[in-house]
VEXGU-894939 format. One line per 5 residues: number of its first residue (from 1); their letters; for each residue y, x, z of C-alpha. Coordinates in nm, 2 decimals. Example, Ala and Ser with C-alpha at 12.3 -4.5 7.8 and 13.67 -1.06 7.14 Angstrom:
<nodes>
1	AS	-0.45,1.23,0.78 | -0.11,1.37,0.71
</nodes>
This chain:
<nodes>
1	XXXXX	0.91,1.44,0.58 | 0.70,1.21,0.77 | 0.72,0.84,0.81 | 0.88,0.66,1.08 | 0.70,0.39,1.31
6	XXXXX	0.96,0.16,1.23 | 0.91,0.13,0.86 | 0.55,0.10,0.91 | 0.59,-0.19,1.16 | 0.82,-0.35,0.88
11	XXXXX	0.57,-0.33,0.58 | 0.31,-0.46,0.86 | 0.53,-0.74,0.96 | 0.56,-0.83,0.58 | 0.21,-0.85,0.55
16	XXXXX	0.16,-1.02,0.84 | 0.05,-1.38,0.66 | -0.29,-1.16,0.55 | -0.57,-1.15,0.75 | -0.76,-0.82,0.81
21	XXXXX	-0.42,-0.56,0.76 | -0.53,-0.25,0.97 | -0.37,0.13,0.89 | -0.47,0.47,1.02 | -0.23,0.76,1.05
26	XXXXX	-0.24,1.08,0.82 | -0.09,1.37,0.91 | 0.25,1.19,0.98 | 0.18,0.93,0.68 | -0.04,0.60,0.70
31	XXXXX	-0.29,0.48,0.49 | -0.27,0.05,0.44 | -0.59,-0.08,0.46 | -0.70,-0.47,0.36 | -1.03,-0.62,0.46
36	XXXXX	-1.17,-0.26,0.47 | -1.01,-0.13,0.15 | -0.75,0.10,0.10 | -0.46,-0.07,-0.07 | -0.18,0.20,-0.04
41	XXXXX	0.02,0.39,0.21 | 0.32,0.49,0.42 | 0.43,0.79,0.23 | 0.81,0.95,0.32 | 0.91,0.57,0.41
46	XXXXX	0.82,0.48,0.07 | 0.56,0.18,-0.01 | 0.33,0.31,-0.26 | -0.03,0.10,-0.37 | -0.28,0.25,-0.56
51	XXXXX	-0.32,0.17,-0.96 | -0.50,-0.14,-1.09 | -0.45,-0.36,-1.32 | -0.30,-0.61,-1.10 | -0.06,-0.37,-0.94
56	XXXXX	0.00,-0.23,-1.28 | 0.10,-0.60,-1.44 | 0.27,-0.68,-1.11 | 0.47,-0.39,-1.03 | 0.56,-0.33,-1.46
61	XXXXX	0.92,-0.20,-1.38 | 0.78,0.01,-1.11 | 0.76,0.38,-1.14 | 0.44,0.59,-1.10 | 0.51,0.86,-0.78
66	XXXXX	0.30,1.10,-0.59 | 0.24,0.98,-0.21 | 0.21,1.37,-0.13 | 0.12,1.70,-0.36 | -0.23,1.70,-0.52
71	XXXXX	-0.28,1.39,-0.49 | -0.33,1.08,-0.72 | -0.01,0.88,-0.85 | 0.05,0.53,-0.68 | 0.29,0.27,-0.74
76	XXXXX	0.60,0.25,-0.56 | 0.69,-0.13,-0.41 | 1.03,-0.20,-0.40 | 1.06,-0.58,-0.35 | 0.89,-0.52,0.01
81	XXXXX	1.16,-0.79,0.13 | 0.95,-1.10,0.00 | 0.68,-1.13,0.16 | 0.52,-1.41,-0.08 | 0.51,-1.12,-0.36
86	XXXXX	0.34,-0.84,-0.13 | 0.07,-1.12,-0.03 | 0.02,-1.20,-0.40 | 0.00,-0.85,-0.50 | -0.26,-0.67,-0.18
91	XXXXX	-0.45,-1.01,-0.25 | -0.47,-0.96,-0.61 | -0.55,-0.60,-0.61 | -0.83,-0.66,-0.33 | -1.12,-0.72,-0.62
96	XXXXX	-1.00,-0.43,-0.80 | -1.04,-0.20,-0.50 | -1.37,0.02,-0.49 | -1.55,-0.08,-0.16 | -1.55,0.16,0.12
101	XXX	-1.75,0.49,0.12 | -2.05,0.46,0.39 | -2.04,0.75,0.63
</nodes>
């Protein structure tokens, strides 16, 4: 099942207070980038970020899923109502985040 616009244009309006939120669309999914690193994704209208120790501390009652098959567990977010917490947690993440690949 593929993601709809709509819940990617509500995840982008909660995120709206960080600078530099871009995403690209996957084969009906979209990948959440910030300042150039991926953070998470779109994934079956599900919020999921990838696994670091921040995310990990900050999402503790959250439950490991797969965005799609064969691929690596993330996080699912399910406070993406406050939009103080998501800030916190993409911001906290961001040092954790390998830096992009160089093509």
């Amino acid at each position: 099942m593929a993601s709809s616009r709509e819940y990617l244009d509500f995840i982008l309006e909660q995120l709206s207070e960080l600078d530099n939120i871009t995403f690209r669309s996957m084969m009906g999914e979209y990948i959440i980038y910030y300042g150039g690193k991926i953070v998470g994704g779109i994934y079956d209208d599900r919020f999921l970020v990838k696994i670091t120790p921040s995310s990990e501390k900050m999402l503790e009652n959250s439950r490991a899923e797969l965005p799609y098959e064969g691929a690596k567990e993330m996080l699912l977010v399910d406070n993406v109502d406050d939009r103080q917490f998501l800030k916190e947690l993409i911001s906290a993440m961001y040092n954790e985040l390998p830096n992009p690949k160089k093509k």
